[in-house]
C-alpha positions as CSV (number, residue, x, y, z in Angstrom):
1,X,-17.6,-6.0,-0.2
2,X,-16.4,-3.2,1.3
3,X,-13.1,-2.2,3.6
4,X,-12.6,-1.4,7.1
5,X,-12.7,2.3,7.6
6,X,-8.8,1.9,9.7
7,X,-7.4,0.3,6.4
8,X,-8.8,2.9,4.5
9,X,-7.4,5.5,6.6
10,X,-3.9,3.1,6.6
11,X,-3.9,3.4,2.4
12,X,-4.8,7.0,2.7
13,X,-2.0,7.7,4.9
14,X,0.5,5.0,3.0
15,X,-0.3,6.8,-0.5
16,X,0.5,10.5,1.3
17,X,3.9,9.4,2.7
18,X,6.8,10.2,1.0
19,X,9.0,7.3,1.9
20,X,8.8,3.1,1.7
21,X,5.7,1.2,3.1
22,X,5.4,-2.7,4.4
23,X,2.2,-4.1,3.3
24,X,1.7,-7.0,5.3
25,X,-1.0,-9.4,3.6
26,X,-3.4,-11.3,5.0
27,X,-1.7,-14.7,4.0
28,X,1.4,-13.5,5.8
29,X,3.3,-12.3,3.0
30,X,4.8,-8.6,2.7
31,X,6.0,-5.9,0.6
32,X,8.0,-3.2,0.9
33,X,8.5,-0.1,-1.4
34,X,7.1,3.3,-2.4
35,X,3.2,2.8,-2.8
36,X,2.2,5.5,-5.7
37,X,-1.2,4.8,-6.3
38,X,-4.6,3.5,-4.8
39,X,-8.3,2.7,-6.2
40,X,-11.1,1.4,-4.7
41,X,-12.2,1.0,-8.4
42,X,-13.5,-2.7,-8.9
43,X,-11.7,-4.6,-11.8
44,X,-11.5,-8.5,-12.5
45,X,-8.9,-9.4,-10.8
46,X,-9.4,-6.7,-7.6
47,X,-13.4,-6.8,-7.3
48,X,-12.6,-4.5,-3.9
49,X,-9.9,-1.9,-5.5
50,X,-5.9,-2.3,-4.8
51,X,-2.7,-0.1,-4.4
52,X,-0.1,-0.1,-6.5
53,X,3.6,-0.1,-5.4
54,X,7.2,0.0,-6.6
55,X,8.7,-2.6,-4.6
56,X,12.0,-1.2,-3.4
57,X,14.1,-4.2,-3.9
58,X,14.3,-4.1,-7.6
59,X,12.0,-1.5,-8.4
60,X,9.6,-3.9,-10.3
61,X,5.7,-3.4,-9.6
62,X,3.6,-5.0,-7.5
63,X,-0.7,-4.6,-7.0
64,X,-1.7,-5.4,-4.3
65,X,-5.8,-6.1,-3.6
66,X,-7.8,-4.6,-0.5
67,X,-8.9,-8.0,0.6
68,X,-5.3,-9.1,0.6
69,X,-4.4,-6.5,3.3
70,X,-3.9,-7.1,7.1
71,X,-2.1,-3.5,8.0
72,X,0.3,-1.1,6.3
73,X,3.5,0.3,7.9
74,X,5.2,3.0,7.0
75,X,8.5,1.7,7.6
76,X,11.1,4.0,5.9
77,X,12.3,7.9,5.9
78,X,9.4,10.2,4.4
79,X,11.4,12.3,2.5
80,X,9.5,15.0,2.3
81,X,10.3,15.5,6.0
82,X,14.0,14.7,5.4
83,X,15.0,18.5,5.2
84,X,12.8,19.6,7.5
């Protein structure tokens, strides 16, 4: 299985800004925090890859598999640009 080339270039561009993301999931669910890493690496329990996100409500964890990913919204302040 593979992913859709625009939610690739949505993880690409969620994992390069500097600021809190919504991931909405397919199942209508949603997460919102600082995503820090991505793989399309298969494992186990992500056969497609996953990101990997501090949620920003507690700070706890969260991985989140490709196939479990309608769209990504960057939906904070980058702060890399806050100074700018």
């Amino acid at each position: 299985m593979t992913i859709a080339p625009e939610l690739a270039a949505a993880i690409e561009a969620a994992f390069d800004f500097r600021g809190d993301v919504t991931v909405y999931r397919a199942d209508g669910t949603s997460e919102v925090g600082y995503l820090y890493n991505r793989t399309t690496r298969p494992t186990q329990e992500f056969p497609v890859g996953h990101v990997e996100m501090f949620r920003a409500a507690d700070g706890s964890r969260a991985a989140i598999g490709y196939d479990q990913i309608a769209r990504i919204e960057h939906t904070g302040q980058d702060h890399a640009q806050a100074g700018a």
